[in-house]
N, C-alpha and C positions, 0 to 999 in steps of 0.2 A: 557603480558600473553595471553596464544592461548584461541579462544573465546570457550561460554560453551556455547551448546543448551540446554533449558529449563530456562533460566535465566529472558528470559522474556525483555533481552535486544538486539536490532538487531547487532549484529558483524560481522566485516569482513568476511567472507566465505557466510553469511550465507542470505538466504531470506527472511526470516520469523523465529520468535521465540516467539510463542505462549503457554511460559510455560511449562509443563511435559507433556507427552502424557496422564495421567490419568486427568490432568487438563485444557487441552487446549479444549477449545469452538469453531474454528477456523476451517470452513471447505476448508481453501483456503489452509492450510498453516499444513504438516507432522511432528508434533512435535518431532519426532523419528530423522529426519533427519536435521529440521530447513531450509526445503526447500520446495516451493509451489507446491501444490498437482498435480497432471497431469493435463492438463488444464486450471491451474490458472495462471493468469498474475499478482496478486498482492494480496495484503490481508487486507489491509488500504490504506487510503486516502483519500481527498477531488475528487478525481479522478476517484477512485476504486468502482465500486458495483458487489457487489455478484460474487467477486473472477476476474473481469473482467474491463479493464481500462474500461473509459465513451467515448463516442462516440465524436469526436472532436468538437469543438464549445459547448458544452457542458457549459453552465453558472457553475462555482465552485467558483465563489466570486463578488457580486453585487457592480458595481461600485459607489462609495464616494465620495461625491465633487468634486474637477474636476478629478479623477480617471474612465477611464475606465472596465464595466465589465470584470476580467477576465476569461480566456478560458479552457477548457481541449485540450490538446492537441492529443487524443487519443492516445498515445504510451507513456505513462506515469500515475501513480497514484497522482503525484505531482500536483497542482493547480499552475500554471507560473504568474507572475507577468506580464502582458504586458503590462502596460502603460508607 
C-alpha cells in the first residue's frame, strides 16, 4: 500500500511523519508534506539535536565492558556501532 503522511509512521518516500499538521510538535519535520523543514537535517536520533546531525566524534553510546564508546558520525542521525 502507498505510504500515508500523518500516520505517525516513517514510509518509503517520506522524511519525517510527525502526525497531522494540527498535531505535530516537531519543528524539524512539515507534517503537510512528511518532509524536513528547510534547513533540517533530521528530526530524531541518538545523533540529531535541534533539527541538526551532532558534530562527529560526538559520544552517542558509552562504552560496556570490553565495548568501545560509540561515535556520531556527523552525516547521519543514527548512533554506528564501531566496536
Amino acid at each position: 500500500s502507498p505510504p500515508v503522511c500523518g500516520n505517525e509512521l516513517l514510509e518509503e518516500g517520506e522524511e519525517c511523519d510527525c502526525d497531522s499538521p494540527a498535531n505535530c510538535q516537531d519543528r524539524c519535520c512539515n507534517a503537510a508534506t512528511c518532509k524536513l523543514t528547510p534547513g533540517s537535517q533530521c528530526n530524531y536520533g541518538e545523533c540529531c539535536d535541534q533539527c541538526k546531525f551532532k558534530k562527529a566524534r560526538t559520544v552517542c553510546r558509552i562504552a560496556r565492558g570490553d565495548w568501545n564508546d560509540d561515535y556520531c558520525t556527523g552525516k547521519s542521525s543514527d548512533c554506528p556501532w564501531n566496536h
